[in-house]
C-alpha positions as CSV (number, residue, x, y, z in Angstrom):
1,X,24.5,-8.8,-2.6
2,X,22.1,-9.5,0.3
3,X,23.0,-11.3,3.3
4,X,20.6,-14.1,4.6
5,X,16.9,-12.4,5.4
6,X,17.6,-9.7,3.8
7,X,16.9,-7.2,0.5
8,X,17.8,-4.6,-2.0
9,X,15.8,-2.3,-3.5
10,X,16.1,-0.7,-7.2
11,X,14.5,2.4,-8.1
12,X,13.8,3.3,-11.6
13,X,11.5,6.3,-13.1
14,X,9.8,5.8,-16.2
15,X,10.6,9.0,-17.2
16,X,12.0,9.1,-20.8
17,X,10.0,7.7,-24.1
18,X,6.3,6.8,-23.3
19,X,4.6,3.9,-21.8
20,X,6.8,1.2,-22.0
21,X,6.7,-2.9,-21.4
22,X,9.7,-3.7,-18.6
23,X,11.0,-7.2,-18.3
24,X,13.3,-8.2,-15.3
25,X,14.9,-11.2,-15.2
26,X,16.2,-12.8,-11.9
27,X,19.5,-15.1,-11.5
28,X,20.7,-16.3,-8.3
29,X,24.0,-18.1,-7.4
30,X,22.9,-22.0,-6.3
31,X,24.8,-21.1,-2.9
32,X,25.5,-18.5,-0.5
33,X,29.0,-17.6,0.3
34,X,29.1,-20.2,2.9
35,X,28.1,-23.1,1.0
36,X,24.4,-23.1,2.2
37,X,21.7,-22.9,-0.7
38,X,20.0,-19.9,-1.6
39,X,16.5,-18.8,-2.1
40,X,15.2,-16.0,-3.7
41,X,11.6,-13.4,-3.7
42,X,11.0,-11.0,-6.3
43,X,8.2,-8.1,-6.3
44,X,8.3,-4.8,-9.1
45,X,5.8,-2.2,-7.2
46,X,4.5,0.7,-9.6
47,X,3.7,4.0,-8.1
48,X,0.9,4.9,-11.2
49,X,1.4,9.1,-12.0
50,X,4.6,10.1,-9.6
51,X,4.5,13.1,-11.8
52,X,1.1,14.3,-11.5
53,X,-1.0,16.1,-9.4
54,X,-0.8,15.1,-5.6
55,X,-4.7,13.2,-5.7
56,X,-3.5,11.2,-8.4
57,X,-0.6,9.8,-6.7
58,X,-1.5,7.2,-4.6
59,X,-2.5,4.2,-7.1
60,X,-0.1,1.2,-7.0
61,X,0.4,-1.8,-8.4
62,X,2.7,-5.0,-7.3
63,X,3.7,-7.9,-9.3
64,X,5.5,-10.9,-7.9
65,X,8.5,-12.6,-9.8
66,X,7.1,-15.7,-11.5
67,X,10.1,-17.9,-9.9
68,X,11.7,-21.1,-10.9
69,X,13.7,-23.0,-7.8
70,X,14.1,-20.0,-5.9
71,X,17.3,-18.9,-7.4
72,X,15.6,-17.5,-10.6
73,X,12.3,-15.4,-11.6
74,X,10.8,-13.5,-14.5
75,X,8.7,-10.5,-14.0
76,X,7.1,-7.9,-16.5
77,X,5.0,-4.9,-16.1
78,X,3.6,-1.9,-18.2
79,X,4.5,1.5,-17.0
80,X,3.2,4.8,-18.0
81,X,5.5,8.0,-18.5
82,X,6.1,9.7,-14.6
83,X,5.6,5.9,-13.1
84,X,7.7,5.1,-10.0
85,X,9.2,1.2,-10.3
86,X,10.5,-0.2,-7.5
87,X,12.1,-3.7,-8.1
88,X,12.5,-5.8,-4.5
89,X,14.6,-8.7,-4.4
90,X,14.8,-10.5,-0.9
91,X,17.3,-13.1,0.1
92,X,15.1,-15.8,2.0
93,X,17.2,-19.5,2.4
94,X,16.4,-21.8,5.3
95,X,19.5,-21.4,6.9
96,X,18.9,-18.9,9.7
97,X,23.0,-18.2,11.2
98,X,26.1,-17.3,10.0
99,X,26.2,-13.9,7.2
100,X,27.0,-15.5,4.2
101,X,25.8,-13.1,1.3
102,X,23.6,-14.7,-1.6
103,X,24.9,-13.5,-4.8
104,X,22.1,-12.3,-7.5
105,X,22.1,-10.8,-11.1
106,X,19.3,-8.7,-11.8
107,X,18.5,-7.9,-15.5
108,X,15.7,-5.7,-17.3
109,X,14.8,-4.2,-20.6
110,X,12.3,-1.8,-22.0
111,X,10.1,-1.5,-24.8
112,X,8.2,1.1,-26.2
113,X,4.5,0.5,-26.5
């Protein structure tokens, strides 16, 4: 539950099963705490090969939420077994005072590929 201009971070490892196809699926509350509407960004960055040798390591890949009124957003990506996945979510409304939180539900899924 981010305040306004702010963000959370979820890290998941693709560790178990194989390559996989992850779906997220963003849903924001229409208002902050305070009454003031909310807006929403979404990003999933992969870290390709966490688990392999160190020269490997350094390939990434970002994919922005596909977003619908900036309250909610779809994003899917294919991971690799030893992938890092961060998912991003930042809190961006127009209103710039006050810390009223805007409320999110962050859902995901994978499937074996």
């Amino acid at each position: 539950m981010p305040r306004g201009w702010s963000y959370n971070v979820l890290e998941l490892k693709n560790d178990y099963g194989g390559k996989g196809k992850y779906e997220f699926k963003l849903e924001g509350d229409a208002f902050g705490s305070e009454g003031a509407p909310s807006y929403f960004s979404g990003r999933v960055l992969i870290k390709k090969n966490w688990s392999a040798y160190r020269e490997r390591r350094r390939i990434t890949e970002h994919v922005p939420f596909i977003m619908s009124g900036g309250i909610g957003g779809r994003a899917s990506i294919v991971a690799d077994r030893g992938d890092l996945i961060y998912v991003i979510i930042a809190s961006v409304p127009e209103y710039f005072t006050s810390n009223q939180t805007y409320n999110y539900r962050l859902t995901f899924s994978k499937k074996e590929i």
